[in-house]
MIDODO-91353 format. One record per atom (N, C-alpha, C, O, CB): residue in three letters; x, y, z; residue number from 1. Coordinates in nm, 3 decimals, padded with zeros to 5 digits. Glycine has a CB too. Layout:
  res        u        v        w    n
  ALA        X        Y        Z  NUM
...
// end
This chain:
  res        u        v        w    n
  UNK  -05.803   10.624   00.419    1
  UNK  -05.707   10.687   00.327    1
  UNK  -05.570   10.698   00.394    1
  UNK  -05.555   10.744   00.507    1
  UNK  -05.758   10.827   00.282    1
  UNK  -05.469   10.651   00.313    2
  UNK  -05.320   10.688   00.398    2
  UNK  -05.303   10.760   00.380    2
  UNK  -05.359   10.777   00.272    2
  UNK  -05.205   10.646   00.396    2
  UNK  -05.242   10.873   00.415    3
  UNK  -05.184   11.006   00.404    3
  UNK  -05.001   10.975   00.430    3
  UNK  -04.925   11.064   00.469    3
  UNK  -05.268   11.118   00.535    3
  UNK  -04.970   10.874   00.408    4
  UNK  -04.852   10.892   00.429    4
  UNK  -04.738   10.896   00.282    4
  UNK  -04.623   10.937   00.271    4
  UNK  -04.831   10.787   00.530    4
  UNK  -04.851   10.820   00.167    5
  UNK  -04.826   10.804   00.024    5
  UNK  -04.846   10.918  -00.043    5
  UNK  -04.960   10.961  -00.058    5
  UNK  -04.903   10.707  -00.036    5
  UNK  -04.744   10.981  -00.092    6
  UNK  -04.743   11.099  -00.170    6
  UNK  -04.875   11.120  -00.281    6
  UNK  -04.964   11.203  -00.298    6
  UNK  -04.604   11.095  -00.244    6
  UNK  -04.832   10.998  -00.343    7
  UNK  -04.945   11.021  -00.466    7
  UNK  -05.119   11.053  -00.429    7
  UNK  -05.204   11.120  -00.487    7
  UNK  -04.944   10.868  -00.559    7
  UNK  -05.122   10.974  -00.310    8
  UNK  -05.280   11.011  -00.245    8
  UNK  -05.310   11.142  -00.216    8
  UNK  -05.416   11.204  -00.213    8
  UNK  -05.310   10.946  -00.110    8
  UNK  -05.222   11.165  -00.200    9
  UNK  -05.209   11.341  -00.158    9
  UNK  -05.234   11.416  -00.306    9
  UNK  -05.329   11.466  -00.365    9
  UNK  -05.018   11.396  -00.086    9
  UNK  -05.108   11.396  -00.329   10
  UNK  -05.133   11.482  -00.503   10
  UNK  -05.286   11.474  -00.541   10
  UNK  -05.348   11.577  -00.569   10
  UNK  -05.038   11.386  -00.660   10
  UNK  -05.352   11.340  -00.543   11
  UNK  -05.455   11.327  -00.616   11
  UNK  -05.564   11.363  -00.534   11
  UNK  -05.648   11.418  -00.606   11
  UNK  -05.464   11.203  -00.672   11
  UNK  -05.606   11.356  -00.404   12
  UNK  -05.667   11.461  -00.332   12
  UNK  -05.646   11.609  -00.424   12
  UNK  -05.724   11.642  -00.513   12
  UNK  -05.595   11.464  -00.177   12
  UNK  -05.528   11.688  -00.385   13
  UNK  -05.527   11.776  -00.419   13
  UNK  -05.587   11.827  -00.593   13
  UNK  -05.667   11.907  -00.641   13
  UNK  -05.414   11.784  -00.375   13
  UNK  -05.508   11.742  -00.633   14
  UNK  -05.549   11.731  -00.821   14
  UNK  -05.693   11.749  -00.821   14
  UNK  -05.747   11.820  -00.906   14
  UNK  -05.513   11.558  -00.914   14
  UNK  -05.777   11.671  -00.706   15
  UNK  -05.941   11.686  -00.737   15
  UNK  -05.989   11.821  -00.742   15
  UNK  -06.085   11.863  -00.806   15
  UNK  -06.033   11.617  -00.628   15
  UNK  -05.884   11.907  -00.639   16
  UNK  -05.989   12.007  -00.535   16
  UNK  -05.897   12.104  -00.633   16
  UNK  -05.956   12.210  -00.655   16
  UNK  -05.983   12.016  -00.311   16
  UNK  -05.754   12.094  -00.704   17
  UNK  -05.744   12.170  -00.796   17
  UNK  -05.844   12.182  -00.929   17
  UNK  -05.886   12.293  -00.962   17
  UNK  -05.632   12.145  -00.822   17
  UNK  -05.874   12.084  -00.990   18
  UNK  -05.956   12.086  -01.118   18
  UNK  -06.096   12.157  -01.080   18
  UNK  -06.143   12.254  -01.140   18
  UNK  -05.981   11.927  -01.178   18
  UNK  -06.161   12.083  -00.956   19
  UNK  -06.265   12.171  -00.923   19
  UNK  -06.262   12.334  -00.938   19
  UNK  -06.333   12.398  -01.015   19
  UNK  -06.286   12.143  -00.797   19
  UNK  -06.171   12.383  -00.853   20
  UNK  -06.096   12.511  -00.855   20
  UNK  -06.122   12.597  -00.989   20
  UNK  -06.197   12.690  -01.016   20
  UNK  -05.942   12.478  -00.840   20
  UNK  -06.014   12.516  -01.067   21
  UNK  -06.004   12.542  -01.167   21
  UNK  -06.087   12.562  -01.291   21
  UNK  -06.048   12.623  -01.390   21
  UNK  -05.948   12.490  -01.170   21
  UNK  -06.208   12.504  -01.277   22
  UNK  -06.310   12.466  -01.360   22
  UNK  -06.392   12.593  -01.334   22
  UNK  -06.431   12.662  -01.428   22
  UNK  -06.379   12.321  -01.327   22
  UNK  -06.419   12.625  -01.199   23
  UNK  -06.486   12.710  -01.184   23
  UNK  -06.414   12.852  -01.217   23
  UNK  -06.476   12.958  -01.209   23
  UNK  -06.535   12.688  -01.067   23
  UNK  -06.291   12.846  -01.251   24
  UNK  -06.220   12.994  -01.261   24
  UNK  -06.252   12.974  -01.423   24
  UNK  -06.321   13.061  -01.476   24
  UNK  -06.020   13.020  -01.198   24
  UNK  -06.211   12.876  -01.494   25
  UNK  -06.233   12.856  -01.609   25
  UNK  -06.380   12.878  -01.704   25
  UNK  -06.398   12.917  -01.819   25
  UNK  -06.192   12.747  -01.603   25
  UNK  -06.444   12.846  -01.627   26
  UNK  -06.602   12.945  -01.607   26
  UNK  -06.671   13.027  -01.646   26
  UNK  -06.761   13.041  -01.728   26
  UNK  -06.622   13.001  -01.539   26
  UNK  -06.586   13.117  -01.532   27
  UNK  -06.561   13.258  -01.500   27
  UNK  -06.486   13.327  -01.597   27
  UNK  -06.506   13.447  -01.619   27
  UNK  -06.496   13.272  -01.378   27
  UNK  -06.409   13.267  -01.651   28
  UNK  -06.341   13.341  -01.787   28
  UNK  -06.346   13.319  -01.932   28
  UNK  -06.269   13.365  -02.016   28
  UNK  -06.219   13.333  -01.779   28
  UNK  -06.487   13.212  -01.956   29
  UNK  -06.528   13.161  -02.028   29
  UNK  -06.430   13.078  -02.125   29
  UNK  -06.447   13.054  -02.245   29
  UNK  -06.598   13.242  -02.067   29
  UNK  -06.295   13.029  -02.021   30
  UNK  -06.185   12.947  -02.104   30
  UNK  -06.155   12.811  -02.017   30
  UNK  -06.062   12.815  -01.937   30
  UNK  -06.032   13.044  -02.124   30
  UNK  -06.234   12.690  -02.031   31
  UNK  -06.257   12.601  -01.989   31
  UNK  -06.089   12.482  -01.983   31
  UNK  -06.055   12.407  -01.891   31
  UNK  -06.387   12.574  -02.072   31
  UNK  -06.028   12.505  -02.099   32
  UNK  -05.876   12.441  -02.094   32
  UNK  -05.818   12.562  -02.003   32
  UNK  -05.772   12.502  -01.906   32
  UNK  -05.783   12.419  -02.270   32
  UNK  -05.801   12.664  -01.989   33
  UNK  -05.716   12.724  -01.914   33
  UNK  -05.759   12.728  -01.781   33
  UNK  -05.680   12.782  -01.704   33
  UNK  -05.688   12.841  -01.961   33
  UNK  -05.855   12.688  -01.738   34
  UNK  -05.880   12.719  -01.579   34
  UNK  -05.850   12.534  -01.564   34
  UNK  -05.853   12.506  -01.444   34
  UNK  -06.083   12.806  -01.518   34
  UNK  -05.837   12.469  -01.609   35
  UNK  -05.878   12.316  -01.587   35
  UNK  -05.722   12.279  -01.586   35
  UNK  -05.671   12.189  -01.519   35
  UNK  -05.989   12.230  -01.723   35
  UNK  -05.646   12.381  -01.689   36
  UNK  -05.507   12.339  -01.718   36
  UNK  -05.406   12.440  -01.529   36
  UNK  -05.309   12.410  -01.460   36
  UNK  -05.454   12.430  -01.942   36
  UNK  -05.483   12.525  -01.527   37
  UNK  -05.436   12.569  -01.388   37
  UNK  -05.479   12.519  -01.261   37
  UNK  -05.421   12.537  -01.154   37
  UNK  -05.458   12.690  -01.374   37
  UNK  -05.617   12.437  -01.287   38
  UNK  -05.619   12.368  -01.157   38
  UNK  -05.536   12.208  -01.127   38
  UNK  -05.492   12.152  -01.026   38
  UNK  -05.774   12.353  -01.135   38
  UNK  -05.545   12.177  -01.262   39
  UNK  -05.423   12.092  -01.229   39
  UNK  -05.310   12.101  -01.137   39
  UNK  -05.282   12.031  -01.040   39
  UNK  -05.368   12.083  -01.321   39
  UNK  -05.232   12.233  -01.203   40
  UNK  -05.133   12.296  -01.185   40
  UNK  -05.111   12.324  -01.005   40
  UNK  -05.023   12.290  -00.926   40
  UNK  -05.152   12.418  -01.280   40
  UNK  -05.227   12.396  -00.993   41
  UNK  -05.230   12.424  -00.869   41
  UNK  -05.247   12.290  -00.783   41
  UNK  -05.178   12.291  -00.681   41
  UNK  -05.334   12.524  -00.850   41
  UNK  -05.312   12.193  -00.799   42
  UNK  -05.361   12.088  -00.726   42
  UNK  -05.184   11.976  -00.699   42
  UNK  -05.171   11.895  -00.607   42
  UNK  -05.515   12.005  -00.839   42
  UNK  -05.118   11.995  -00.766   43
  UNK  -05.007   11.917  -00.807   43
  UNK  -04.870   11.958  -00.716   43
  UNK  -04.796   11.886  -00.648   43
  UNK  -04.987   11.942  -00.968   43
  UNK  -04.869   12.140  -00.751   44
  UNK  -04.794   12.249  -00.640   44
  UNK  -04.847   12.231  -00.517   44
  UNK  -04.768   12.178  -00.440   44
  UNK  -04.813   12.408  -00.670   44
  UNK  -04.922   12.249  -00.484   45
  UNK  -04.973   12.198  -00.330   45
  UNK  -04.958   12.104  -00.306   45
  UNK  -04.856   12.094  -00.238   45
  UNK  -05.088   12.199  -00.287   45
  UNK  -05.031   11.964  -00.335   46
  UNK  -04.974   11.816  -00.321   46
  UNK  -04.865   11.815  -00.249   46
  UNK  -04.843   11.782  -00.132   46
  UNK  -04.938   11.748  -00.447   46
  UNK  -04.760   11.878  -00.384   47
  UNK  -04.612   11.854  -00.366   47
  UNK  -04.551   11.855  -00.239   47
  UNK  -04.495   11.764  -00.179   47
  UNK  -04.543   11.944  -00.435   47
  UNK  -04.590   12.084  -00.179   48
  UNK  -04.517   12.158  -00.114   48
  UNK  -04.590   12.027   00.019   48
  UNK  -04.528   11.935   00.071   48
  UNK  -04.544   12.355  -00.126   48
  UNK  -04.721   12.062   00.039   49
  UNK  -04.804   12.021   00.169   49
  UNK  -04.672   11.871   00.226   49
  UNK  -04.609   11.851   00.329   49
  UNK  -05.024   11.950   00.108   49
  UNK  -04.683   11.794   00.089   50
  UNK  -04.579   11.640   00.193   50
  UNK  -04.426   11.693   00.207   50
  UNK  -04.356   11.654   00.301   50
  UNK  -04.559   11.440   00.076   50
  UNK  -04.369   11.798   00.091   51
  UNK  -04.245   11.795   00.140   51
  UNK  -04.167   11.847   00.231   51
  UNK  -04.052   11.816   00.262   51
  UNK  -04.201   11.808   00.080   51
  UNK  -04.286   11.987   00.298   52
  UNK  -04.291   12.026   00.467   52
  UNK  -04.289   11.891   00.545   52
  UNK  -04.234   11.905   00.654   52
  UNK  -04.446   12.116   00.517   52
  UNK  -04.315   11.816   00.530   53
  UNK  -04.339   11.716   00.633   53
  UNK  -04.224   11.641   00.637   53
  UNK  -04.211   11.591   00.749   53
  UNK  -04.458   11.631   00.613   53
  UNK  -04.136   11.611   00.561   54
  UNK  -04.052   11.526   00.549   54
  UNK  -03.857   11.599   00.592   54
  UNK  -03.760   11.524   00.584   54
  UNK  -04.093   11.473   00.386   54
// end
């Protein structure tokens, strides 16, 4: 895996957000809103994690 390509990153993250998310979504018996925040979250991280680096 490169880690030097942004998008690989995002989409790492995007996985381990939806996971996340799915399970909060769950938990609150609202399956678009935890799925629509793990996106969210998976995408914000992605982002921040490469643009520290640069």
């Amino acid at each position: 895996m490169t880690q030097n390509k942004k998008g690989d990153r995002v989409a790492v993250w995007m996985v381990i957000g939806i996971a996340i998310g799915t399970a909060i979504g769950a938990a609150m018996n609202n399956m678009g809103v935890g799925i629509a925040l793990g996106v969210a979250f998976g995408v914000a991280i992605g982002s921040t994690r490469h643009n520290k680096k640069t």
